[in-house]
N, C-alpha and C positions, 0 to 999 in steps of 0.2 A: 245424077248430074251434079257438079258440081255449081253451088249459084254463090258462094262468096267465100277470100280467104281475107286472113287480117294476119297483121304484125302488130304487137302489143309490145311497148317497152315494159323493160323492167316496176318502173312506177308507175304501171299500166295506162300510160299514153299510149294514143294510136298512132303505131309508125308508117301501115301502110293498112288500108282495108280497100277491099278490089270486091265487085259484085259482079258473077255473071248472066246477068238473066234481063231478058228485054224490059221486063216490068220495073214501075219506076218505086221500087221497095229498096231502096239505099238506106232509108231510115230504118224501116224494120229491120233488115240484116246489120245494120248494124249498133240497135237496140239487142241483138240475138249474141251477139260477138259480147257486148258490154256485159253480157245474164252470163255469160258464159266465164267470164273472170273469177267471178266468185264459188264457181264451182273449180277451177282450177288451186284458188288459192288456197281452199279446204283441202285438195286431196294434198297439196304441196303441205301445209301444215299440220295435218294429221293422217299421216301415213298408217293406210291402216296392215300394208304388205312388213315386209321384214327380208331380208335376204339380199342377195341381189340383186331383186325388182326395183328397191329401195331406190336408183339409181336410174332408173329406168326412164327414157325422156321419151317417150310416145305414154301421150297421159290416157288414153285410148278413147270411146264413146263418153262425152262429159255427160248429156244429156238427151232425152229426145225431146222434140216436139210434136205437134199435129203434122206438121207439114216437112219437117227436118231433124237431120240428127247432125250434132255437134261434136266434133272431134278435138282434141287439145294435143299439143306439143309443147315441150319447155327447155329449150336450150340451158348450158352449162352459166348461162351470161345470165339467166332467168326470162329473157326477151318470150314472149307464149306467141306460137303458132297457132292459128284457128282456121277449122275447115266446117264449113256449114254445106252441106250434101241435100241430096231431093231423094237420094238413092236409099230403102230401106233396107237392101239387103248387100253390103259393100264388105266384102273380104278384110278383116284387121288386116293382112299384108299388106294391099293394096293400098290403105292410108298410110300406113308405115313407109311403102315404098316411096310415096309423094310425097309425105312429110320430107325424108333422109333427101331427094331433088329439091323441097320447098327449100331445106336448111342450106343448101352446099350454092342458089340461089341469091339467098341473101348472105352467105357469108360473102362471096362474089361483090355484091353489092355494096357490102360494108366496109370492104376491104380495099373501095376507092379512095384514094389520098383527098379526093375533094368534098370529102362525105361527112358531117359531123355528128359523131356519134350523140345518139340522143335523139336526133331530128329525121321530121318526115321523109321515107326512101322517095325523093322522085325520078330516080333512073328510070328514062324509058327502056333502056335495057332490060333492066331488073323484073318492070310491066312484060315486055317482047316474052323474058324466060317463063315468067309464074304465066303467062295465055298459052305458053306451048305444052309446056306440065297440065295444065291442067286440059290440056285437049287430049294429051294422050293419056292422061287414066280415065277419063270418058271412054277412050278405042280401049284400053284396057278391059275395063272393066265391065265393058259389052260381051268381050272374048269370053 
């Protein structure tokens, strides 16, 4: 299950962070999103692959936790994607495939003429899209 996503600017401000779980852990998850930067900005700055991978924007399992495992994404813009799961045993596709809906999501989003880049997403829309995604790689990932 998924229990929180986040949008991280480039100069790792938070552009959008969304938690889904009745529990009032907004802090936690997003103390978990903040740990999770710095393992992103390692693997960006010291690439340890070579090839094609090099290039590669599903930064994949950043780290686990006791209770969660931490997924990265990093757009062309540098903007980082973050998925914080409950689920231990979740198909790389399957984040991949949310991530590629999380991205197409917010470029939607960003792509509003009243938007300014830089600043907090508060499109309800933007909210509407990222609750439906992430309900259906819940149903997904039951199958």
């Amino acid at each position: 299950m998924i229990v929180c996503v986040a949008v991280v600017g480039h100069q790792n401000n938070p552009l959008y962070i969304q938690s889904f779980t009745e529990a009032d852990d907004a802090l936690k998850l997003h103390h978990i999103v903040h740990c999770s930067l710095d393992v992103v900005d390692e693997r960006v700055n010291n690439p340890k692959k070579s090839g094609p991978t090099l290039n590669e924007t599903f930064l994949g399992l950043l780290y686990p936790t006791e209770n969660y495992k931490v997924y990265g994404y990093l757009t062309n813009t540098k903007v980082k994607f973050i998925l914080v799961t409950t689920d231990l045993d979740v198909r790389d596709a399957d984040v991949r495939n949310f991530f590629r809906k999380f991205h197409a999501a917010y470029v939607d989003a960003v792509s509003n003429p009243f938007h300014v880049p830089g600043k907090k997403i508060t499109s309800r829309t933007f909210a509407e899209r990222v609750s439906t995604i992430v309900k259906s790689f819940g149903l997904s990932s039951a199958s």
